[in-house]
C-alpha positions as CSV (number, residue, x, y, z in Angstrom):
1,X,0.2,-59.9,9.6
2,X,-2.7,-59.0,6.3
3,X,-2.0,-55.4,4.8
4,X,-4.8,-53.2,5.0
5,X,-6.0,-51.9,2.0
6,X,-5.6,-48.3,2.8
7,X,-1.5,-49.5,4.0
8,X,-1.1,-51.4,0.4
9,X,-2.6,-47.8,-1.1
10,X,0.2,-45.9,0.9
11,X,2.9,-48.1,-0.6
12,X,1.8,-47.2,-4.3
13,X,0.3,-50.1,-5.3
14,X,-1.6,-49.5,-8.5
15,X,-3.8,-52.4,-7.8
16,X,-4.6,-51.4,-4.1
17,X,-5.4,-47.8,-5.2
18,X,-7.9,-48.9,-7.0
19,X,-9.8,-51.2,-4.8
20,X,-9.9,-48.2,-1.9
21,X,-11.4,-45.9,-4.6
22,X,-13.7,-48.6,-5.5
23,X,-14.9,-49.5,-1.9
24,X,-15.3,-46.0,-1.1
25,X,-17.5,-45.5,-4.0
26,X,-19.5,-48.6,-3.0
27,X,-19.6,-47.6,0.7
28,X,-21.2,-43.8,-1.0
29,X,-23.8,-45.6,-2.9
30,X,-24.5,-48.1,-0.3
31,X,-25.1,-45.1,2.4
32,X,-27.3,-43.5,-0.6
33,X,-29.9,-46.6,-1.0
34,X,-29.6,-47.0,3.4
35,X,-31.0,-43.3,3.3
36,X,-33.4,-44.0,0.8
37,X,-34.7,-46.8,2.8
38,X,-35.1,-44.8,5.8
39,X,-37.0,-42.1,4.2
40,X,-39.2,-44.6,2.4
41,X,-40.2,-46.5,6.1
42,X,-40.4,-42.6,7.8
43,X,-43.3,-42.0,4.9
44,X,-45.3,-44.9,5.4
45,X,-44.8,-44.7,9.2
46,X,-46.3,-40.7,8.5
47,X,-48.7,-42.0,5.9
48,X,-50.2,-44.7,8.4
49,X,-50.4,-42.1,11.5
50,X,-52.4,-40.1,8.9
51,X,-54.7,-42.6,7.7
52,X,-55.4,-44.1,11.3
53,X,-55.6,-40.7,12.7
54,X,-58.2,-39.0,10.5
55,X,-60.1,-42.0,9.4
């Protein structure tokens, strides 16, 4: 059976300590441009309801 990286980590692999740091960095950043995202689509939805609401 494939280690997991977080079980390769707990052994004291260098190597694997690194990749879980890196991947949770890259999960962090990938949450911050999927929030972005989401507040950019609730504006326009907001902006349209505006704009087709008080003509």
């Amino acid at each position: 059976m494939a280690a997991k990286p977080r079980d390769l980590a707990a052994a004291g692999d260098a190597d694997s300590a690194a990749e879980v740091v890196r991947r949770r960095r890259l999960r962090g950043r990938n949450l911050a441009v999927a929030g972005v995202l989401l507040a950019l689509v609730v504006l326009f939805y907001v902006i349209t309801l505006v704009r087709m609401g008080g003509g």
